[in-house]
matplotlib code that plots the C-alpha trace (Angstrom):
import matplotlib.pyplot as plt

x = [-54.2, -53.5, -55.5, -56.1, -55.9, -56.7, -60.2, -61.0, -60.3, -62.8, -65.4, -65.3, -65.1, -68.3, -70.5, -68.7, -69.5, -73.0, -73.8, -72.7, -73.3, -70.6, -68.5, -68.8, -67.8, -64.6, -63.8, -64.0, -62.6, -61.4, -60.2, -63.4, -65.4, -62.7, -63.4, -66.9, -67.3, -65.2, -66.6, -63.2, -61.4, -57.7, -54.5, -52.9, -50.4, -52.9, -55.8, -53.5, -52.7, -56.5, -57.2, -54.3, -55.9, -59.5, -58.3, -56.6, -59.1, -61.9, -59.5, -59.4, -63.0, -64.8, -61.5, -61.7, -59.8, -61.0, -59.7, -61.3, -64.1, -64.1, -66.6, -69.6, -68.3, -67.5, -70.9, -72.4, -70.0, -71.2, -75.1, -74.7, -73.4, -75.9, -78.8, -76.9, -77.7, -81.7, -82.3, -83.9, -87.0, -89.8, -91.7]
y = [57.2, 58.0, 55.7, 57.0, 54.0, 55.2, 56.6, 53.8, 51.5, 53.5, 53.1, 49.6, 49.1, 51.1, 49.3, 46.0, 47.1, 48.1, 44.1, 41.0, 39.4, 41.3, 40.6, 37.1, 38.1, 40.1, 36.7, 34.4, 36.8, 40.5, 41.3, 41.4, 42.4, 45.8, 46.3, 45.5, 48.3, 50.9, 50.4, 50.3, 47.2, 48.2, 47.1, 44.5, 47.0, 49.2, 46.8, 44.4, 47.7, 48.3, 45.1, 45.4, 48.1, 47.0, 43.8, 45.5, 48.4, 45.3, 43.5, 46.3, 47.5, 44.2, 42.9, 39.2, 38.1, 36.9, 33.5, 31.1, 29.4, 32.3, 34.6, 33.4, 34.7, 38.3, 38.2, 37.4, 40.4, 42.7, 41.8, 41.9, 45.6, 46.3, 45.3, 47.2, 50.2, 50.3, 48.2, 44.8, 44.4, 42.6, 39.3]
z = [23.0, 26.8, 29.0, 32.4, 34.4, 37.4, 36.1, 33.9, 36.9, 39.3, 36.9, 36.4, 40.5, 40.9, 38.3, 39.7, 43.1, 41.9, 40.4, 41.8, 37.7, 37.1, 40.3, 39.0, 35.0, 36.0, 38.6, 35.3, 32.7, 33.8, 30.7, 29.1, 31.9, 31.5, 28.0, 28.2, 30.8, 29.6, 26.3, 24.4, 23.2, 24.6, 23.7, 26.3, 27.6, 28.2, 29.8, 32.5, 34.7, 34.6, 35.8, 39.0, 39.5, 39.7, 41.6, 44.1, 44.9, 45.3, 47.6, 49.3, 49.5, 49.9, 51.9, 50.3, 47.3, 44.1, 44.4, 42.3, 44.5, 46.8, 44.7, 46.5, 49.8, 47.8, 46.3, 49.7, 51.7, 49.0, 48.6, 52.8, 52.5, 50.4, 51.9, 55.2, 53.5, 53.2, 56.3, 56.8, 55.2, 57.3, 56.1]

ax = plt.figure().add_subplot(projection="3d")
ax.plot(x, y, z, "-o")
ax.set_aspect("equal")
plt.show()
């Protein structure tokens, strides 16, 4: 089975980028959080150059890292650009 990794790897970033639940899922268990979007339970040697790949495309898109303790400031960049997007609602 030939595993596009590149593909697979924008797909996950886009529904990441799309939910900040599952920012927080792929911070506490990328593995899963791969397979879960991709819909395929992958070998190892197939699923780790996913995840580098989906790391480093968030690090570069939401420039943060995933460190452990950090995801609250990613969420908070992210729900930011977001709301950036449709404007600020008035109370």
């Amino acid at each position: 089975m030939a595993v596009d990794i590149k593909e697979m790897a924008e797909k996950v970033v886009t529904k990441i980028k799309a939910d900040p639940n599952l920012l927080k899922s792929f911070d506490d268990d990328p593995v899963k959080t791969v397979e879960k979007v991709v819909g395929v339970d992958l070998p190892d040697d197939k699923i780790q150059p996913i995840v580098t790949q989906v790391k480093t495309t968030l690090k570069t898109t939401l420039k943060t890292t995933l460190k452990e303790g950090n995801i609250a400031d990613v969420a908070k960049d992210l729900t930011s650009k977001v709301t950036g997007l449709f404007g600020k609602k008035d109370n």
